[in-house]
N, C-alpha and C positions, 0 to 999 in steps of 0.2 A: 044682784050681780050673779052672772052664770060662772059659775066653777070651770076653771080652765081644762079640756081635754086633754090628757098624757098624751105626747107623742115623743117617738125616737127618731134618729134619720143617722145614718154611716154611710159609709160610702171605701168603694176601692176600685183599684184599676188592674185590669189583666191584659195582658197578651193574646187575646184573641180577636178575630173580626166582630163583630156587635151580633149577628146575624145567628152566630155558634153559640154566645153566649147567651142569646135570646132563647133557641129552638133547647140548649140544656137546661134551662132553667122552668120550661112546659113540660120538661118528664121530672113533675113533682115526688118522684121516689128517690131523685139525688137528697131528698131533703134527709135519711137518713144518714148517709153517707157523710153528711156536713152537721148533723145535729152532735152538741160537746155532751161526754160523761154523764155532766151532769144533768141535762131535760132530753136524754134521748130519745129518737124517734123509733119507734122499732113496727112499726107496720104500717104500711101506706098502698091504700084500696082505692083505685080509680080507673080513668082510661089516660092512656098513657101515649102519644103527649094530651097534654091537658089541651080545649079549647074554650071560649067564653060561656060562661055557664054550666058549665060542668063542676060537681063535686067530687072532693077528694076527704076520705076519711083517713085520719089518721091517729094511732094507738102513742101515747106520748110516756116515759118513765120517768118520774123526777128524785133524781135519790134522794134514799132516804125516807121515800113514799113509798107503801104499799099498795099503794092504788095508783093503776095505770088507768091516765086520763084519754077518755077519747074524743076526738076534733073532729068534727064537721068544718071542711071549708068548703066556700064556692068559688069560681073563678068569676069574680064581676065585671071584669073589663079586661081586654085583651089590644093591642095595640103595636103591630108587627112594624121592624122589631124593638120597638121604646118603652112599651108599659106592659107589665102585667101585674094585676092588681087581686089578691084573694081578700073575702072577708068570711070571718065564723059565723058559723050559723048553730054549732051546739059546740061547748065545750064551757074551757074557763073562767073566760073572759066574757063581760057584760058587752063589749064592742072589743072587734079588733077588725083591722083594714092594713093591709099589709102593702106597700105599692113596690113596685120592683120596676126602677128604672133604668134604663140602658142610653147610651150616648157613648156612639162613635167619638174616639179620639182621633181617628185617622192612625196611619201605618199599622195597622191590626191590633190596634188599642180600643179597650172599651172601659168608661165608665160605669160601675153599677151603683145605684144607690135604695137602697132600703128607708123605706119611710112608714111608720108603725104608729098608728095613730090606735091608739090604747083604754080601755077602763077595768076594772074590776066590780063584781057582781055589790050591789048595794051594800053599805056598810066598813067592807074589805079595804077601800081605796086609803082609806083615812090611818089605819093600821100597817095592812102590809103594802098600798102603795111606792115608798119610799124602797123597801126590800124588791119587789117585784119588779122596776124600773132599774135597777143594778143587778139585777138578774139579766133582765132584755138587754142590756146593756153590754156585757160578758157569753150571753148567749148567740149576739149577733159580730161582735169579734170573732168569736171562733167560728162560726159559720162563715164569712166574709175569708178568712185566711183559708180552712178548707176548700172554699168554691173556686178559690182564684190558686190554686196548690192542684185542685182534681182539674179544671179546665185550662191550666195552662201545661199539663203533663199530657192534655188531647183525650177526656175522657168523659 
């Protein structure tokens, strides 16, 4: 029997056309701006807006850690304006695939939904699994209320 893949998925709605929401969401340096306290993003090296295939590093804090983690993502699929999809290519996770979907509501509503398909490095899953899925968990709450708080203030 193969061991089930962690994934997360959330979702929220803003006040914007799909279009805006799409095109802020390719200048992946809002990500610090929406990262919570607690796993802040604090430097993010790319080209800006992002397009498919392009890498984006980024310097992560997690309190209470002295060690600031650094991320390699790439952007693997791009999809104007309904998906965009990063996956890690160095950091601290064994796999991660991030999908960012967007769906027009109509009257300048948009759907977004976060879909996070997850592992940890060999060993880790079985331990801190459980912790690190209530972390993602708590992580992408407060990221979902600042994005839809910065984009719907026109920013």
């Amino acid at each position: 029997m193969v061991p089930a893949v962690p994934h997360f998925s959330a979702a929220y709605e803003v006040d914007r056309p799909i279009a805006d929401v799409f095109e802020w969401h390719r200048d992946t340096r809002n990500a610090a701006a929406i990262s919570p306290p607690s796993l802040r993003v604090e430097q993010v090296e790319g080209r800006f807006p992002v397009e498919q295939g392009d890498r984006v590093r980024l310097v992560v804090h997690q309190r209470g850690n002295p060690i600031r983690q650094r991320w390699l993502v790439r952007i693997a699929e791009m999809r104007s304006p309904t998906l965009i999809v990063d996956e890690m290519v160095e950091g601290p996770f064994a796999r991660w695939r991030h999908e960012h979907c967007f769906r027009d509501l109509g009257g300048g509503r948009t759907r977004v939904t976060d879909r996070v398909t997850w592992a940890l490095p060999l060993g880790l899953h079985v331990v801190a699994g459980p912790i690190a899925g209530r972390l993602l968990s708590a992580t992408f709450a407060h990221r979902q209320r600042r994005s839809r708080d910065l984009l719907e203030a026109g920013r």
